[in-house]
PDB file with one MODEL, atoms N, CA, C and O in Angstrom:
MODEL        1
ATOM      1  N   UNK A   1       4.456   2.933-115.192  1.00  0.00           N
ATOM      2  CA  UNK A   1       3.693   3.318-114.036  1.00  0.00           C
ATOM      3  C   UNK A   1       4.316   4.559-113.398  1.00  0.00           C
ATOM      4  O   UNK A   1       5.501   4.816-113.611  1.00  0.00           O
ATOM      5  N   UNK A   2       3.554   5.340-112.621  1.00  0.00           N
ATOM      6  CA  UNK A   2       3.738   6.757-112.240  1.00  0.00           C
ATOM      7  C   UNK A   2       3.881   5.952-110.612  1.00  0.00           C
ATOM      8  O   UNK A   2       3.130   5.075-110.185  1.00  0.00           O
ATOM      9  N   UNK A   3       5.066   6.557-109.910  1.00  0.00           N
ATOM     10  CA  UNK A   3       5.283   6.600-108.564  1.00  0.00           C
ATOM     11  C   UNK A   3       5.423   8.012-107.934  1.00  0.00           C
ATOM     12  O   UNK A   3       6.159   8.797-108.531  1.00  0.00           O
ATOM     13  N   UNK A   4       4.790   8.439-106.776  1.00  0.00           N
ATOM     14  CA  UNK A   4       4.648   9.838-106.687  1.00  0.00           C
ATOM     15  C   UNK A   4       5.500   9.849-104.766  1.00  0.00           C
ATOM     16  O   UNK A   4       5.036   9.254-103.793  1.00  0.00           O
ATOM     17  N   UNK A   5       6.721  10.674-104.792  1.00  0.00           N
ATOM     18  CA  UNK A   5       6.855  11.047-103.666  1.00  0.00           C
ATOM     19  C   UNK A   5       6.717  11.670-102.805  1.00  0.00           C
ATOM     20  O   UNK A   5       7.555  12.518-103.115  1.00  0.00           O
ATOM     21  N   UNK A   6       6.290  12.045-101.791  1.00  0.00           N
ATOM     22  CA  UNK A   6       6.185  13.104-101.357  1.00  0.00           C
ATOM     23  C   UNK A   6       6.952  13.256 -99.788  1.00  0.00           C
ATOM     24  O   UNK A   6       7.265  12.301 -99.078  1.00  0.00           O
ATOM     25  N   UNK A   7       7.116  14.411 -99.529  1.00  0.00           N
ATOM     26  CA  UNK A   7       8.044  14.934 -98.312  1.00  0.00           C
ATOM     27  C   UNK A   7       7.672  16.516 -97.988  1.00  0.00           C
ATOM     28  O   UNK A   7       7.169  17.379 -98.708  1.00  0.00           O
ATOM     29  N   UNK A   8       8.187  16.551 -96.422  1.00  0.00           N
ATOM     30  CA  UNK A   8       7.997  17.938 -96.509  1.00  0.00           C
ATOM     31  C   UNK A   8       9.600  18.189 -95.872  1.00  0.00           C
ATOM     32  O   UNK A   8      10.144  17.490 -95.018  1.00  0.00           O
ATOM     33  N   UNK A   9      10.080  19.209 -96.449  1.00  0.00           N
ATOM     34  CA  UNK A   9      11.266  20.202 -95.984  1.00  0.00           C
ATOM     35  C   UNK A   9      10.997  21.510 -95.334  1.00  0.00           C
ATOM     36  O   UNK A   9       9.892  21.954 -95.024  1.00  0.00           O
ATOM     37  N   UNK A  10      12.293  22.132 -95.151  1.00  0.00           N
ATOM     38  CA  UNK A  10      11.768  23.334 -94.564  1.00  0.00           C
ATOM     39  C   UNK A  10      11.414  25.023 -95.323  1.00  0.00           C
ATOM     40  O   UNK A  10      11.151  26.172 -94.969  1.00  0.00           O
ATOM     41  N   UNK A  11      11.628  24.191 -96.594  1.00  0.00           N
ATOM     42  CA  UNK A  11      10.404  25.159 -97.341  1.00  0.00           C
ATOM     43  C   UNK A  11       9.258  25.208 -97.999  1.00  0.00           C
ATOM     44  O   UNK A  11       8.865  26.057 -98.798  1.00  0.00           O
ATOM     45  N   UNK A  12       8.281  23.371 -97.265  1.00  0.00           N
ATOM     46  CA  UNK A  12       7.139  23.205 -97.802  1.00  0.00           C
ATOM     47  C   UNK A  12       7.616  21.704 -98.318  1.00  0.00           C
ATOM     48  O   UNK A  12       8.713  21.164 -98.456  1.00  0.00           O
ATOM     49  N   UNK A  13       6.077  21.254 -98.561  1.00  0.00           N
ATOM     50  CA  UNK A  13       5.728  20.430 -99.060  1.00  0.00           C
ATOM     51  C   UNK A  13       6.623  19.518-100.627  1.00  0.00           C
ATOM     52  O   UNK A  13       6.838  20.415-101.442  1.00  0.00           O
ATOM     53  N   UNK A  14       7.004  18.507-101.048  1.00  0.00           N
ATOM     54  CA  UNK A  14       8.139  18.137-102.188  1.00  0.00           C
ATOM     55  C   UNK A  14       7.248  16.961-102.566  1.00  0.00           C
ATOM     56  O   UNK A  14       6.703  16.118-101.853  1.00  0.00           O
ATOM     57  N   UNK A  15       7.251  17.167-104.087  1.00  0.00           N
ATOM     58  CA  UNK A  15       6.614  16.360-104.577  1.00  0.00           C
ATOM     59  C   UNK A  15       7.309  15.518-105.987  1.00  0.00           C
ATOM     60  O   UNK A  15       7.324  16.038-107.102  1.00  0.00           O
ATOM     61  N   UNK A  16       7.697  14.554-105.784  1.00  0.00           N
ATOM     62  CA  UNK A  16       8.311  13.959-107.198  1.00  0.00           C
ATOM     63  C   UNK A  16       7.829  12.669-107.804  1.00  0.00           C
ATOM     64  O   UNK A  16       7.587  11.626-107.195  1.00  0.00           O
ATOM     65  N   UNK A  17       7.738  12.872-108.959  1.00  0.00           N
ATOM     66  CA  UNK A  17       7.518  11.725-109.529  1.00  0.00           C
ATOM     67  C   UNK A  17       8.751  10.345-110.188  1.00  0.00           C
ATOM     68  O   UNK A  17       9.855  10.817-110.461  1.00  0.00           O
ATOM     69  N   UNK A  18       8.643   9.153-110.376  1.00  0.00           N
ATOM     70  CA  UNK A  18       9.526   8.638-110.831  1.00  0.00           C
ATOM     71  C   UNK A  18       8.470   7.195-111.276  1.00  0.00           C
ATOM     72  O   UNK A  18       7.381   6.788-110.873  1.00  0.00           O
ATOM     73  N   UNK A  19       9.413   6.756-112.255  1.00  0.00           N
ATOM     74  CA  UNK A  19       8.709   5.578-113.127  1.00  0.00           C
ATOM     75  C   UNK A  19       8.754   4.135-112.860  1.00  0.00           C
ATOM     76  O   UNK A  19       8.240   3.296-113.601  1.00  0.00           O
ATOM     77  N   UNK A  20       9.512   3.825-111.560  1.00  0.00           N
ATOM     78  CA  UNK A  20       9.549   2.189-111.178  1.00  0.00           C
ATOM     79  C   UNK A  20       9.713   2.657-110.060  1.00  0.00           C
ATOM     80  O   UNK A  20      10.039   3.812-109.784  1.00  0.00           O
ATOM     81  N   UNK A  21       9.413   1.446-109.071  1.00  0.00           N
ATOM     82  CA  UNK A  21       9.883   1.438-107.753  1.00  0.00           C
ATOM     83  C   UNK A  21      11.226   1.537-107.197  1.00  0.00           C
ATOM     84  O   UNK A  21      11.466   2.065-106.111  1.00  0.00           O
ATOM     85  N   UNK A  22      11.985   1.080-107.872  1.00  0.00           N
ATOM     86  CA  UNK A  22      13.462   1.397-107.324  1.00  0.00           C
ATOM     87  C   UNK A  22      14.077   2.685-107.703  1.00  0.00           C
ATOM     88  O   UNK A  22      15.195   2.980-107.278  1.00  0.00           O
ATOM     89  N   UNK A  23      13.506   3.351-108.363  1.00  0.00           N
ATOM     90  CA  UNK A  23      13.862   4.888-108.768  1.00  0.00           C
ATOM     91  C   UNK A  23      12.996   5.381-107.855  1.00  0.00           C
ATOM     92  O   UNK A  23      13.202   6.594-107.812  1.00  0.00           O
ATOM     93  N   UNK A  24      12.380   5.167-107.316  1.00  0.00           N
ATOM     94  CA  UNK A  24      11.409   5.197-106.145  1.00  0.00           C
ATOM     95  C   UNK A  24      11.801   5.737-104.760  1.00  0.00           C
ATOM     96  O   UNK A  24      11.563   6.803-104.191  1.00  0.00           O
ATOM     97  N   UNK A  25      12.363   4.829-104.476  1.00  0.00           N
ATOM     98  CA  UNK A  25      12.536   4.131-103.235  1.00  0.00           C
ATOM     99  C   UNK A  25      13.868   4.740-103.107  1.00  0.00           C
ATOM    100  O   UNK A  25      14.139   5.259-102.024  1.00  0.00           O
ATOM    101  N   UNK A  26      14.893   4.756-104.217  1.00  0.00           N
ATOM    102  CA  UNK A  26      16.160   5.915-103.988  1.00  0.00           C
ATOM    103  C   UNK A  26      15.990   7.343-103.952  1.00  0.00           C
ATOM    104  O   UNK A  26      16.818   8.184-103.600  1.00  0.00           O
ATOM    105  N   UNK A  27      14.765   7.519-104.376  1.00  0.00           N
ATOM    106  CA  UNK A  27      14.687   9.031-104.000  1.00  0.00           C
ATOM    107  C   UNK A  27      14.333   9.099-102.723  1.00  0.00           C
ATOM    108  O   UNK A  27      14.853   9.808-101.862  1.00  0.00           O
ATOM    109  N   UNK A  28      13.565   8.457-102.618  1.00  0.00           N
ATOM    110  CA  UNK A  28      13.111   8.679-100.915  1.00  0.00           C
ATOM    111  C   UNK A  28      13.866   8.599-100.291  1.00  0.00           C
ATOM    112  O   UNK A  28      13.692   9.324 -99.311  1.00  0.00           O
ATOM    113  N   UNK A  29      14.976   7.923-100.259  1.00  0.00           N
ATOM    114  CA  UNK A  29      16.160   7.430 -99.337  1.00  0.00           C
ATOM    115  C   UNK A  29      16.894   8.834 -99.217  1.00  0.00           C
ATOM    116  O   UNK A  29      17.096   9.417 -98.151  1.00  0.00           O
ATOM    117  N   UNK A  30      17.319   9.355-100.679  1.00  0.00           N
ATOM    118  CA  UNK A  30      17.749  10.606-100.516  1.00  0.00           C
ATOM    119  C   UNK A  30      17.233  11.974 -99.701  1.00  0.00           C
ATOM    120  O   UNK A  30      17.708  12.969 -99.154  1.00  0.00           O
ATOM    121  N   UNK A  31      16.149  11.453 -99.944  1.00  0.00           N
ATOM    122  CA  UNK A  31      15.278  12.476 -99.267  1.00  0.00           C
ATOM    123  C   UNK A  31      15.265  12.501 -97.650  1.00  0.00           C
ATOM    124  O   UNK A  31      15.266  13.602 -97.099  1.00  0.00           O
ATOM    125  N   UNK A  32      15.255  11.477 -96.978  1.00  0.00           N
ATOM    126  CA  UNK A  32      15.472  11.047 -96.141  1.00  0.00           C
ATOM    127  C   UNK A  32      16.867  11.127 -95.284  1.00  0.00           C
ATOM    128  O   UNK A  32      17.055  11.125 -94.067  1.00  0.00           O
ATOM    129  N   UNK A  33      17.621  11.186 -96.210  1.00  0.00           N
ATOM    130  CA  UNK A  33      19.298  11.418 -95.727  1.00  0.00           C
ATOM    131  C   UNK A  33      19.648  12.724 -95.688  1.00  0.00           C
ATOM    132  O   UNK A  33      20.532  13.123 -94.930  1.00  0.00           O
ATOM    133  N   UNK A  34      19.044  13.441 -96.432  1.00  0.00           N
ATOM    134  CA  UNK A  34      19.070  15.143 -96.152  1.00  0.00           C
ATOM    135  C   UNK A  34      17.678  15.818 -95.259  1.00  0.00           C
ATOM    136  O   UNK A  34      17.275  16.976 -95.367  1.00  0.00           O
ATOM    137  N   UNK A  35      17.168  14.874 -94.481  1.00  0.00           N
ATOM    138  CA  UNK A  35      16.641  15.578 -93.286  1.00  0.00           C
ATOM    139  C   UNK A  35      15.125  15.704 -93.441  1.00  0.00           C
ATOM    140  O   UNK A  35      14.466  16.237 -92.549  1.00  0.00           O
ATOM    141  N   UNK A  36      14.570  15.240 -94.524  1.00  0.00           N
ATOM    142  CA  UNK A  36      12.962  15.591 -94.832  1.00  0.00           C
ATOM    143  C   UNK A  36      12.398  14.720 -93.797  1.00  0.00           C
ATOM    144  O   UNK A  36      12.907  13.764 -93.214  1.00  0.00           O
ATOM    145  N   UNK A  37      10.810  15.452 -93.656  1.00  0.00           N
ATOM    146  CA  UNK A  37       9.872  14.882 -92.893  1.00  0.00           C
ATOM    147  C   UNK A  37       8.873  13.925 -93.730  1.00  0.00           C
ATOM    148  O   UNK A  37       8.872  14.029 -94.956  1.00  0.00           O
ATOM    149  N   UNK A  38       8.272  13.267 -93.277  1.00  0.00           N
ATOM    150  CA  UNK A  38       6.737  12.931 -93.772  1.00  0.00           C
ATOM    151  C   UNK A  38       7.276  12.197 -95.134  1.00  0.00           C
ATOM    152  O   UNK A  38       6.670  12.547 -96.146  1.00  0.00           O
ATOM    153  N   UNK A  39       7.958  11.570 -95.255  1.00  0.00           N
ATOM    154  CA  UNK A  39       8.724  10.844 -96.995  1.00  0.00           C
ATOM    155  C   UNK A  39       7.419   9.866 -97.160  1.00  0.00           C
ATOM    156  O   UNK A  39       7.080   9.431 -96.060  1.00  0.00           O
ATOM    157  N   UNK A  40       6.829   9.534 -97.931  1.00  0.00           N
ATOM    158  CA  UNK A  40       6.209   8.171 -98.433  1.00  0.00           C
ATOM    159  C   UNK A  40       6.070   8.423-100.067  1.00  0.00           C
ATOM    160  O   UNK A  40       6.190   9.488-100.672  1.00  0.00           O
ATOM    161  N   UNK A  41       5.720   6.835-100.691  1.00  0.00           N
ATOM    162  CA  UNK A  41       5.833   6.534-101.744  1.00  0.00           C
ATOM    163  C   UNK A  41       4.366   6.374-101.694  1.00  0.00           C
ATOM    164  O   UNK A  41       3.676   5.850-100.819  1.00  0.00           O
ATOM    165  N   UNK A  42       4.002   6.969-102.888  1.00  0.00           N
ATOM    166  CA  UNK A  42       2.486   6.926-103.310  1.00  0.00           C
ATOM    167  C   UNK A  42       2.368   5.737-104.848  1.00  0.00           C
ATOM    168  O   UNK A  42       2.729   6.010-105.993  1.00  0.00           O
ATOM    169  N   UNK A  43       1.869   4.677-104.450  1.00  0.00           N
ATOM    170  CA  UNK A  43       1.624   3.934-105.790  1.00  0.00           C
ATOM    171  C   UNK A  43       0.677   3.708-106.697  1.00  0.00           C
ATOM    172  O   UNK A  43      -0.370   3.400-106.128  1.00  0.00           O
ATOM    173  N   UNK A  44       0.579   3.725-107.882  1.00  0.00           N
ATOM    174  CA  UNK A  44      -0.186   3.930-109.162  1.00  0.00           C
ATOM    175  C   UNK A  44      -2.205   3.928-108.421  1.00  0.00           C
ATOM    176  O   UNK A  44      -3.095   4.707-108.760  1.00  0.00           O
ATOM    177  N   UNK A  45      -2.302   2.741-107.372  1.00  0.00           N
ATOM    178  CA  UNK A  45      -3.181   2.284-106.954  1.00  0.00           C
ATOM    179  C   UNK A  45      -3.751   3.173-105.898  1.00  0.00           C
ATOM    180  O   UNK A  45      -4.962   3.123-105.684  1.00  0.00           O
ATOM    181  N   UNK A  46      -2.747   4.235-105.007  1.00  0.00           N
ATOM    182  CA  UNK A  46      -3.366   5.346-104.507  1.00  0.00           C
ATOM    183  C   UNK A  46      -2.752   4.806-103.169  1.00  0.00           C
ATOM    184  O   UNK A  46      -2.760   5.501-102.153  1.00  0.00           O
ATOM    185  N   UNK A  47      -2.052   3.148-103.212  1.00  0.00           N
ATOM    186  CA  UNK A  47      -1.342   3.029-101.424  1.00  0.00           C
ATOM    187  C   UNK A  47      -0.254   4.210-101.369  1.00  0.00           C
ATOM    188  O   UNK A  47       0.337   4.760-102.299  1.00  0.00           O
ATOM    189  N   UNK A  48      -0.180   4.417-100.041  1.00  0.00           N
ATOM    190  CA  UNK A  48       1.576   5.113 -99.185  1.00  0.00           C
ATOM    191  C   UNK A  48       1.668   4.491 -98.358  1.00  0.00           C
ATOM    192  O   UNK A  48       1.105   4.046 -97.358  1.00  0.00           O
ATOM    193  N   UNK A  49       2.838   4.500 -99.136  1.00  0.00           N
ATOM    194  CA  UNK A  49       4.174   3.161 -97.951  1.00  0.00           C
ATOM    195  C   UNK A  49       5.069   4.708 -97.378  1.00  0.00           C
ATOM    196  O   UNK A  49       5.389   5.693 -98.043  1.00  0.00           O
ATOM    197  N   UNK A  50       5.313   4.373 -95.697  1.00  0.00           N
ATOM    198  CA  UNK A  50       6.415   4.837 -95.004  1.00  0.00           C
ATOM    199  C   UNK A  50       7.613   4.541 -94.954  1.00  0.00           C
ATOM    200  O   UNK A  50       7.901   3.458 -95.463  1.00  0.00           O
ATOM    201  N   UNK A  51       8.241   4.997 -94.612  1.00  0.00           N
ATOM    202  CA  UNK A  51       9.793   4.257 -94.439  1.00  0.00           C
ATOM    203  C   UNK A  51       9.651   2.914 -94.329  1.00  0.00           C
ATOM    204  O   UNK A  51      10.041   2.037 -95.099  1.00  0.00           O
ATOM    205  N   UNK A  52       9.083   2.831 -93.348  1.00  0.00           N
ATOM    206  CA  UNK A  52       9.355   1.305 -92.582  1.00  0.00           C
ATOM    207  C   UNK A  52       8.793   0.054 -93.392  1.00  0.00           C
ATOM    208  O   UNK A  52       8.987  -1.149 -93.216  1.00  0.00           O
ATOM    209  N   UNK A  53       7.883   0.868 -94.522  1.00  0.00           N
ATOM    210  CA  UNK A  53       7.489  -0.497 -95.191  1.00  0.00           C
ATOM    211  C   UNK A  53       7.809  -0.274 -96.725  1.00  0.00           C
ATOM    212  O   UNK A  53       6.924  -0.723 -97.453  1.00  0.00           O
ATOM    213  N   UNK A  54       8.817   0.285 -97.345  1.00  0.00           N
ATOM    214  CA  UNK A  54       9.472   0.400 -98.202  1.00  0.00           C
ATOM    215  C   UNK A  54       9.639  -0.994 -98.657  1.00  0.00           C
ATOM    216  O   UNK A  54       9.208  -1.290 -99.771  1.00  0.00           O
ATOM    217  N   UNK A  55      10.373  -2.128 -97.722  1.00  0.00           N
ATOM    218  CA  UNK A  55      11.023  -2.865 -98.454  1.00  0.00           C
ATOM    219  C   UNK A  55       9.422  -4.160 -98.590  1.00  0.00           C
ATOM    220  O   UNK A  55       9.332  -5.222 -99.206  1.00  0.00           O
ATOM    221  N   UNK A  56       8.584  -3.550 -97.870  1.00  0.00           N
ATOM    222  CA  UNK A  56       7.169  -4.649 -98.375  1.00  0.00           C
ATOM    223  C   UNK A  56       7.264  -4.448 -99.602  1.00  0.00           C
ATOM    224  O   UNK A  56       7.515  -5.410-100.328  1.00  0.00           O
ATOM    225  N   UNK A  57       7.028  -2.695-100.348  1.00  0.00           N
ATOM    226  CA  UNK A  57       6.448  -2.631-101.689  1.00  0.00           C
ATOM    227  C   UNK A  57       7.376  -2.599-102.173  1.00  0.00           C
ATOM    228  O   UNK A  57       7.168  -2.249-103.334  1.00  0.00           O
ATOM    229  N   UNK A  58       9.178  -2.887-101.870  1.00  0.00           N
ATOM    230  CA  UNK A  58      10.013  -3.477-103.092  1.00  0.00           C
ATOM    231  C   UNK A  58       9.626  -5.507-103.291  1.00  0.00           C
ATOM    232  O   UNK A  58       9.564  -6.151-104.338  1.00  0.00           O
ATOM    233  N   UNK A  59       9.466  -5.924-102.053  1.00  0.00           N
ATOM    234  CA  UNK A  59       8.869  -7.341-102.100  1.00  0.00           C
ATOM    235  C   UNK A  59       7.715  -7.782-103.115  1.00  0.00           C
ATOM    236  O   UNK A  59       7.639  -8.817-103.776  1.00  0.00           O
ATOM    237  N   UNK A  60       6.514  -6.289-103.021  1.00  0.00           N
ATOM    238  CA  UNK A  60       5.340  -6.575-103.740  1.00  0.00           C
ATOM    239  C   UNK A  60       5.607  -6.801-105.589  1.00  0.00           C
ATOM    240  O   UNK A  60       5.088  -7.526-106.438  1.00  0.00           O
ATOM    241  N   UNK A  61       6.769  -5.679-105.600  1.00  0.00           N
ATOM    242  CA  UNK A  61       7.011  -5.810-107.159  1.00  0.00           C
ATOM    243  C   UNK A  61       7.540  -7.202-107.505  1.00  0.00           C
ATOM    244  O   UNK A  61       7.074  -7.961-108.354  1.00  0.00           O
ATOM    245  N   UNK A  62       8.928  -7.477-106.450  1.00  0.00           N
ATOM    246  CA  UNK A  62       9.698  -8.672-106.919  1.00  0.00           C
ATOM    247  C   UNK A  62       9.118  -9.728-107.265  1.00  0.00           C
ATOM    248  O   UNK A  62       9.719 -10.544-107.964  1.00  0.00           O
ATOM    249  N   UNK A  63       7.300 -10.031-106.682  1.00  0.00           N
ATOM    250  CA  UNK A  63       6.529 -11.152-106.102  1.00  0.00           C
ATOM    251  C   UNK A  63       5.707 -11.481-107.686  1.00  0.00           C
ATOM    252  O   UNK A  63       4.887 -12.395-107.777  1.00  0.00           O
TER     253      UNK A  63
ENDMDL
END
């Protein structure tokens, strides 16, 4: 499955892809720890999760 991140910095818009949710969810974190705006995880199905509900869609996989 394709997980798509996205963020904006201060030279535009960042877009990455990664193949499970927990490769996921650490990028975002990274992303997040060096100052980006707007972080969410885009999933195969077309949801975005925010920060704050990260650990729902690590729950949704575990489930």
């Amino acid at each position: 499955m394709k997980f798509f991140i996205t963020a904006l910095d201060t030279s535009g818009i960042i877009t990455l892809r990664r193949d499970s949710v927990p490769a996921a969810m650490k990028k975002a974190t990274e992303l997040l720890s060096d100052g980006c705006l707007n972080v969410e995880i885009h999933t195969p199905d077309g949801a975005a999760y925010s920060p704050g509900q990260f650990e729902q869609l690590r729950e949704q996989v575990q489930a």
